[in-house]
C-alpha positions as CSV (number, residue, x, y, z in Angstrom):
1,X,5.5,-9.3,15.4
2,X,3.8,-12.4,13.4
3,X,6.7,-14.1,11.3
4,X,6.0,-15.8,8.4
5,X,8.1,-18.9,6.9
6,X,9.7,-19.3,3.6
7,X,7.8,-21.8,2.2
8,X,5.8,-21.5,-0.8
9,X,6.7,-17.6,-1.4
10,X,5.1,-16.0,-4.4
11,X,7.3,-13.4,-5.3
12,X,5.7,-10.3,-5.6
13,X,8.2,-7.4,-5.3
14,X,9.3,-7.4,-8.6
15,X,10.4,-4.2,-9.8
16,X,9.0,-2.0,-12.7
17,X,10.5,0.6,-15.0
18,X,10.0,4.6,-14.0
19,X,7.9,6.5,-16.1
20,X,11.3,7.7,-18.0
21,X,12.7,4.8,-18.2
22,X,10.0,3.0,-20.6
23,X,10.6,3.1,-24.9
24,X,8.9,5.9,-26.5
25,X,8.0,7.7,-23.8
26,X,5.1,5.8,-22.9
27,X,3.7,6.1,-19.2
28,X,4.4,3.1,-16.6
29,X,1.2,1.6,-14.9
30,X,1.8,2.5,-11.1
31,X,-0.1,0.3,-8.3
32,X,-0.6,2.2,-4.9
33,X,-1.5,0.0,-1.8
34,X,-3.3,2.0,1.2
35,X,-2.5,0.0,4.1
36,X,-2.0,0.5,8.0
37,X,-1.8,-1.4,11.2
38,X,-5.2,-1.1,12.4
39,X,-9.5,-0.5,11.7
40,X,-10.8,2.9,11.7
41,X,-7.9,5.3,10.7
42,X,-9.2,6.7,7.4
43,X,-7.8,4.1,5.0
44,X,-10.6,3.9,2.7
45,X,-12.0,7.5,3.1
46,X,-8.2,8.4,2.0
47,X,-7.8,5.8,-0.8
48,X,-11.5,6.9,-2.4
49,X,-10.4,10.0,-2.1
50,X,-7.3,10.3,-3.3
51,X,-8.0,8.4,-6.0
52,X,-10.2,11.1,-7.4
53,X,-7.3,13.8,-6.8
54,X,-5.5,11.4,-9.2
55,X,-8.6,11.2,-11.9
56,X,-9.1,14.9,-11.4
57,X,-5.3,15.8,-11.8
58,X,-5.8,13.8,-15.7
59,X,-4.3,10.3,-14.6
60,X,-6.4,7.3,-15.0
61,X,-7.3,5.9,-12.0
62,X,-8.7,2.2,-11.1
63,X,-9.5,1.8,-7.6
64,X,-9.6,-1.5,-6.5
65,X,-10.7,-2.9,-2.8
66,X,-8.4,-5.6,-1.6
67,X,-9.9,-5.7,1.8
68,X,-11.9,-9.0,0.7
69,X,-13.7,-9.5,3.6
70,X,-15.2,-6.2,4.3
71,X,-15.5,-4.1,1.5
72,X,-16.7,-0.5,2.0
73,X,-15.0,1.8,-0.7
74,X,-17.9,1.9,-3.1
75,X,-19.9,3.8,0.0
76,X,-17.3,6.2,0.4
77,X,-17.6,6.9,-3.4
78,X,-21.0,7.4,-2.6
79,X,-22.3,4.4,-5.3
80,X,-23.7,0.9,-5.2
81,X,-21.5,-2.0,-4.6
82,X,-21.0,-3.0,-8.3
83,X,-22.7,-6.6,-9.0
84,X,-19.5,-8.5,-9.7
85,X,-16.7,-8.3,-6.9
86,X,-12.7,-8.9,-6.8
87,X,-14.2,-12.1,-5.4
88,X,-15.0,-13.4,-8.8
89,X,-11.3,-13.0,-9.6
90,X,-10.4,-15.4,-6.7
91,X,-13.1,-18.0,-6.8
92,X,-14.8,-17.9,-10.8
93,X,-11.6,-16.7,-12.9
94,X,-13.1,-13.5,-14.2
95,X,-10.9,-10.8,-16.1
96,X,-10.6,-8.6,-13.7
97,X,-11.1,-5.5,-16.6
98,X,-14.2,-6.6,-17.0
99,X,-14.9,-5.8,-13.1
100,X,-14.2,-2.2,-13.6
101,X,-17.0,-0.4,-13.3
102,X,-17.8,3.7,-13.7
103,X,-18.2,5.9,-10.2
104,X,-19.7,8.6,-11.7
105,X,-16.1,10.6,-11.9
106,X,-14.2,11.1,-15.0
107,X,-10.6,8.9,-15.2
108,X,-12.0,6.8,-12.4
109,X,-13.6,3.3,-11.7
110,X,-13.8,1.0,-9.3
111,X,-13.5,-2.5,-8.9
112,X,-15.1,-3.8,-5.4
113,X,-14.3,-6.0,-2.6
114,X,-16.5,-9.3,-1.5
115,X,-18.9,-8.3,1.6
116,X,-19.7,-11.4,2.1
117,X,-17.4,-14.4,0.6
118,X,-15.5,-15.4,4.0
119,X,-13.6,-18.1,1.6
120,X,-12.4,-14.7,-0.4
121,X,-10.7,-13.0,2.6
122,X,-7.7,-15.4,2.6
123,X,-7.1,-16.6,-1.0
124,X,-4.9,-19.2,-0.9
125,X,-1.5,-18.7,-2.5
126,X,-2.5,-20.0,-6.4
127,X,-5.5,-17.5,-6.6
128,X,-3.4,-14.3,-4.9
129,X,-0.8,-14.9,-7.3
130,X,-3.9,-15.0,-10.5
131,X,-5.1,-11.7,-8.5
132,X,-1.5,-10.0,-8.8
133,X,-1.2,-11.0,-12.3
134,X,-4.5,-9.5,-12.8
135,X,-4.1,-6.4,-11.0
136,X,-0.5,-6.0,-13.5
137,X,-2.9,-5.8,-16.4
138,X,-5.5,-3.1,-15.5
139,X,-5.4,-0.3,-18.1
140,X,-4.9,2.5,-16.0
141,X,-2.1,4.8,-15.2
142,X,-2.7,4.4,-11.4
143,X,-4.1,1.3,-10.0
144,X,-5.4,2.0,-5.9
145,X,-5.4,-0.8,-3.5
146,X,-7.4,-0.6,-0.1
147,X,-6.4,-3.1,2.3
148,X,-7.5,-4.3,4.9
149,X,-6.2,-3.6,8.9
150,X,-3.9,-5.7,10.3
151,X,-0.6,-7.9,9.2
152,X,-2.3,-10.8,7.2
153,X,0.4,-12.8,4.8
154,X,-2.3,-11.6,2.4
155,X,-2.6,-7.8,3.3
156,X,1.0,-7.5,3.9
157,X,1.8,-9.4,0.8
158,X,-0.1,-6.4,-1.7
159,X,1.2,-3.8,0.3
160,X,4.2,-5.3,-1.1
161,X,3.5,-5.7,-4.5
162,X,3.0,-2.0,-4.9
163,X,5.5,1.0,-6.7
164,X,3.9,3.4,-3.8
165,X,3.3,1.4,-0.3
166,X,1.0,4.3,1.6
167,X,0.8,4.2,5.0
168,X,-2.3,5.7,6.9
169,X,-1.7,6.7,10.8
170,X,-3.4,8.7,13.4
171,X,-1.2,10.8,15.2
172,X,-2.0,8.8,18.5
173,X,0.3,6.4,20.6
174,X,-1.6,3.2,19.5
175,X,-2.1,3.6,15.7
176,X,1.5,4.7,15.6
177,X,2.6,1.5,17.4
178,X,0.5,-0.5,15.3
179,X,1.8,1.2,12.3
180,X,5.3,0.1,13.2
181,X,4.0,-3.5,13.9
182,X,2.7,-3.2,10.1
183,X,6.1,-2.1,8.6
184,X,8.2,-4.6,10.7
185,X,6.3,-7.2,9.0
186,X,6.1,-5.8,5.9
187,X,10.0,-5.5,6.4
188,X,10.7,-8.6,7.2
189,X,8.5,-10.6,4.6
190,X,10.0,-8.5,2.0
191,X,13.4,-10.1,3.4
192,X,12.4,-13.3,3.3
193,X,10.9,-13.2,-0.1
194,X,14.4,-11.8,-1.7
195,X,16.2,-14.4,0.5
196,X,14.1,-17.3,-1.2
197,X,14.5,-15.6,-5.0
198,X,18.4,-15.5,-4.4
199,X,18.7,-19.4,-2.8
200,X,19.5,-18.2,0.7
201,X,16.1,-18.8,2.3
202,X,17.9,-20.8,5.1
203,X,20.5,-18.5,5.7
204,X,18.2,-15.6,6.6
205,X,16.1,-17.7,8.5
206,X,18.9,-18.5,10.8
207,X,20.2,-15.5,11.0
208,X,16.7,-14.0,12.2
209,X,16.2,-16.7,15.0
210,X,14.5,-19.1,16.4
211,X,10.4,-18.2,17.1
212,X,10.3,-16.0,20.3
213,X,14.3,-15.0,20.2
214,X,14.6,-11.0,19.6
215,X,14.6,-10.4,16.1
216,X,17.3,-8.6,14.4
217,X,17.4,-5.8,12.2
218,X,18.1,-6.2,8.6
219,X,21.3,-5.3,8.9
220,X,22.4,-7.8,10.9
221,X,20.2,-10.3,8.7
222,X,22.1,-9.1,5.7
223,X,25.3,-9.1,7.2
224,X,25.4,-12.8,8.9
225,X,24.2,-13.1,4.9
226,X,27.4,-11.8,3.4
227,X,29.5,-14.5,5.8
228,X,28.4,-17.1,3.7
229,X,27.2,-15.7,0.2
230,X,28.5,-12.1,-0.5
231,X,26.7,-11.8,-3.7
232,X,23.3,-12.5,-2.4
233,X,23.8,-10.2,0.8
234,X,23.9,-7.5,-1.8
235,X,20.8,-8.7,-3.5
236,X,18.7,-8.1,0.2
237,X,20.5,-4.6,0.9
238,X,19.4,-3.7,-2.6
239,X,16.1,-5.2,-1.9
240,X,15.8,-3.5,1.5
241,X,16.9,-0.2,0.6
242,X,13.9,-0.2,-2.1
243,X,11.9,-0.7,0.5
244,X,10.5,2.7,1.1
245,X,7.5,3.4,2.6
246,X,5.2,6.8,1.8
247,X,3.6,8.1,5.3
248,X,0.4,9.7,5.4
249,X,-0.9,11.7,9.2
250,X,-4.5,11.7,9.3
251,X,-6.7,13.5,11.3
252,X,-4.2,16.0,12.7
253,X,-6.1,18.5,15.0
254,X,-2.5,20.3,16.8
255,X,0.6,21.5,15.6
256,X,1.9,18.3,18.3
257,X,0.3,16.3,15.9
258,X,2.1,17.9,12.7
259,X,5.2,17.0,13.9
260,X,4.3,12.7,14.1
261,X,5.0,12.6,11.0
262,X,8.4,13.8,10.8
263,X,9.1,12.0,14.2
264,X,7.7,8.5,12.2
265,X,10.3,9.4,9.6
266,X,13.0,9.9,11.4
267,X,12.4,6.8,14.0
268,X,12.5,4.8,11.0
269,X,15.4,5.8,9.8
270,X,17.6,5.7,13.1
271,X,16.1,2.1,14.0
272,X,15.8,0.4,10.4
273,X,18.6,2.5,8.5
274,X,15.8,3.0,5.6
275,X,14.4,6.3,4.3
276,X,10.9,7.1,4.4
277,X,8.3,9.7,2.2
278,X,6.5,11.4,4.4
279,X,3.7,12.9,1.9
280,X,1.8,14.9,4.3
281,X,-0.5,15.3,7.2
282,X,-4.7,15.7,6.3
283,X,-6.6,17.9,8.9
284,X,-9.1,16.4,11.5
285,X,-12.4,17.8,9.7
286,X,-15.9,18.2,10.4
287,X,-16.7,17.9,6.8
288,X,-15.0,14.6,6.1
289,X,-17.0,12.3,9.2
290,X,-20.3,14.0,7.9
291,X,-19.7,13.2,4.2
292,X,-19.0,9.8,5.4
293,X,-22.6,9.7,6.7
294,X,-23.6,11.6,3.6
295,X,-22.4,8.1,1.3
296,X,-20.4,11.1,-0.6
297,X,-16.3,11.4,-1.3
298,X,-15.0,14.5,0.4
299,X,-13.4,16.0,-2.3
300,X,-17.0,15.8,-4.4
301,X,-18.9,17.6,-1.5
302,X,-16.8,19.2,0.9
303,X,-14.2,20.4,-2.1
304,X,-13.5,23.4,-0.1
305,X,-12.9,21.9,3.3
306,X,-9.2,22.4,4.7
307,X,-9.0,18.0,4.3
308,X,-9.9,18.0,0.9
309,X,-7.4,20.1,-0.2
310,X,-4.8,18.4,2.3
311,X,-5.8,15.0,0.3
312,X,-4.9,16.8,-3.1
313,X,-1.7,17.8,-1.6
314,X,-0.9,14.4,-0.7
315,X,-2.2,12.9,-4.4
316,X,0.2,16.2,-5.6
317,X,3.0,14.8,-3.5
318,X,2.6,11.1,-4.5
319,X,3.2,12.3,-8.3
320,X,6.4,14.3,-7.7
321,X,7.7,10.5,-6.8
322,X,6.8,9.2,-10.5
323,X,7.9,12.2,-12.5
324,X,11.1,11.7,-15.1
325,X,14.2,12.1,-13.1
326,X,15.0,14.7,-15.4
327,X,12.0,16.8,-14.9
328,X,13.2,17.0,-11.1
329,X,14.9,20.5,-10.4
């Protein structure tokens, strides 16, 4: 797994309110990240999509593509790539509000990726952190991210950021091992962010090792922690047991391939002592490659397919998470 040092950390894992929890009633602004360990597992085709089972369900929805180097949600929404780009964020300053632009789909809009800005794909830390603080004011109830594939300090970094970290897998032995890669990092940046915020930065670092020893779970990281500084070992259990992922199982052709998900779940729990959401599995489906060729979101013109309504599930499930504590029976 790529480690990352401690210095220079923008923190970005700061925690908001629940929808209950805010005065008068008023809704919280939730940010979604779509990540996962590798290309080519649906990432965009299920971030489009389900943010349009979020505009359709009421919520306001402002999908925005992160992956700044090769942006593609705009096709899978079946529009234009807007004129001004998340690029202009990074490089010019722009309000990133006034990036928003319509898709064509009540509650939702888009703001888009750079195609073509290779400067863009790895902001340096000064313009992610303007980005975050940017993405903290759209006026939307739920704010999408699409990332990119792999571990990048800046992919893993808004996966972070996020209420609702979704991960995207295919229920194959690669994507799930790169899926595991993703969290691990994920994990373990997370860790060492907290570890900086709390002033034991060099405590965690040597309790993780040297580069190329084994690394250690977090709860031995937290525990050679507590030797020295009880108060902030608590901080990093706190902080790790927020951590907690939501799992999404795409393309699922076989009742095998139904049960990766729960398997996932339950790995992560038994290696990484941290619970897991596992929001739901969406069907392999004839109708979601050919809308792809089509330019056209599945749940616009394949509404009836057996993926579509998988994806509303999963938009359904995603919800449930944010609802007042004491609207849960």
């Amino acid at each position: 797994m790529k480690r990352y040092g401690l210095n220079n950390v923008v923190e970005l894992t700061r925690p908001r309110p629940r929808p209950d929890e805010l005065p008068g009633g008023r809704r919280a602004r939730r940010i979604v990240a779509v990540g996962g360990g590798k290309g080519g597992i649906g990432k965009s085709l299920v971030s489009a999509n389900l943010g349009i089972a979020l505009a359709r369900a009421g919520h306001r929805v402002t999908l925005v593509d992160v992956d700044l180097g090769g942006a593609n949600l705009h096709t899978c929404l079946g529009i234009t790539q807007p004129q001004g780009t998340l690029s202009d964020v990074v490089t010019k300053g722009t309000r990133i509000d006034l990036l928003a632009a319509p898709t064509g789909i009540e509650n939702l809009s888009l703001v888009s990726g750079a195609m073509d800005a290779l400067d863009a794909a790895n902001p340096r830390a000064q313009a992610r952190g303007r980005l975050v603080e940017q993405l903290q004011t759209l006026d939307a109830d739920y704010v999408v991210l699409d990332l990119g594939a792999g571990t990048s300090l800046h992919t893993i970094d808004f996966f972070l950021l996020a209420d609702h970290g979704v991960l995207v897998l295919l229920p194959e032995p690669t994507s799930v091992e790169n899926a595991y890669r993703f969290l691990k990092a994920a994990l373990f940046r997370r860790l060492q962010q907290t570890a900086q915020a709390v002033g034991v930065a060099h405590l965690a670092e040597a309790a993780l090792g040297s580069q190329g020893s084994a690394m250690r779970t977090p709860a031995e990281v937290v525990k050679a922690v507590a030797e020295s500084n009880a108060d902030a070992a608590a901080h990093l259990e706190r902080s790790l047991c927020d951590f907690r992922v939501k799992l999404v199982v795409n393309q699922v052709r076989s009742p095998a391939d139904q049960s990766v998900g729960r398997a996932v779940v339950a790995a992560w729990k038994k290696f990484f002592g941290l619970d897991m959401d596992y929001l739901g599995a969406i069907a392999y489906d004839d109708s979601a490659w050919q809308t792809v060729r089509k330019r056209r979101p599945l749940l616009v013109d394949a509404a009836g397919s057996a993926a579509s309504s998988n994806v509303t599930s999963v938009a359904e499930a995603l919800v449930a998470l944010d609802r007042p504590r004491s609207a849960v029976r």
